[in-house]
N, C-alpha and C positions, 0 to 999 in steps of 0.2 A: 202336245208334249213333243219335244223333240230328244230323241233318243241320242243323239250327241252329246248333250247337255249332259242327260239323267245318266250313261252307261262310263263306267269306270273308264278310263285310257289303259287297264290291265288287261281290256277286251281289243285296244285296236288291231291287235294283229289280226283279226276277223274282219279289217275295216269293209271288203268287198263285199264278203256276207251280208254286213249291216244296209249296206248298200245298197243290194238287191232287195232285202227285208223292207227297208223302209219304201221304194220304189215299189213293189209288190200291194204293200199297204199303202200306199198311194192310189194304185190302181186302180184296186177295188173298194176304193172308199172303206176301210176298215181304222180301226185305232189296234194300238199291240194289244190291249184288254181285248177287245171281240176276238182277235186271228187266235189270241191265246187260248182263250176259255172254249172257244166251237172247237179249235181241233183237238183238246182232250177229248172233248165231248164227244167230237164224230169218228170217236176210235171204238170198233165193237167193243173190246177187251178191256173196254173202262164201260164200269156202272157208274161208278158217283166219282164226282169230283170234291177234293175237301180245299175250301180257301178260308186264307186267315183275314182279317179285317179289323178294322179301328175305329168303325164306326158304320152305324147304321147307314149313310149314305155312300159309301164303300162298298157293304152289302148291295143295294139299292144300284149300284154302278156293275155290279159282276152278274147281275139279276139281268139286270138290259142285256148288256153284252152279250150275254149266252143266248139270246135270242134271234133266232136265224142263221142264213146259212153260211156255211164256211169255201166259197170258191176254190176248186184245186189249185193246190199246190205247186209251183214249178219245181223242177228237179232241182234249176239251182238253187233252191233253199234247204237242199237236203245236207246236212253236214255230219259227219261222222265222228268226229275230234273227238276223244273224250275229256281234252281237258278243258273244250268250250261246254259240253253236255254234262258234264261230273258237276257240280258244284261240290260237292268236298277235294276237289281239285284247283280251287280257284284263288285259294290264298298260299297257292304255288307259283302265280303269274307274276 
């Protein structure tokens, strides 16, 4: 999947972010499913995760995913914006 493709142009002013993001996942051999689903996961303060799906092999794709480990984080992936973190902010862009 290339996330160029799939993410709105209402997100490029993040284009550096995405940058890093996808280089990151590069790195460590991850897909955005894996990086996404392990770091809810590897937060204490989260018990369950709830996802929605369209089909059993969707299911069957976030079931993988969530399996194994989540390599740290670099700082620069840490962003603060809320109106890239809000989604009820994003049909503001």
């Amino acid at each position: 999947m290339d996330g160029k493709k799939e993410r709105s142009s209402k997100f490029n002013q993040w284009s550096r972010l995405w940058t890093k993001w996808e280089e990151w996942l590069k790195e460590n051999n991850l897909t955005p499913l894996e990086a996404c689903i392990r770091h809810a996961l590897s937060m204490p303060q989260i018990e369950k995760v709830v996802v929605g799906v369209d089909s059993a092999n969707q299911l069957q794709e976030i079931i993988t995913a969530a399996e194994g480990n989540l390599p740290m984080l670099p700082s620069s992936l840490f962003c603060h914006d809320e109106k890239l973190l809000s989604p009820h902010l994003w049909s503001q862009l």
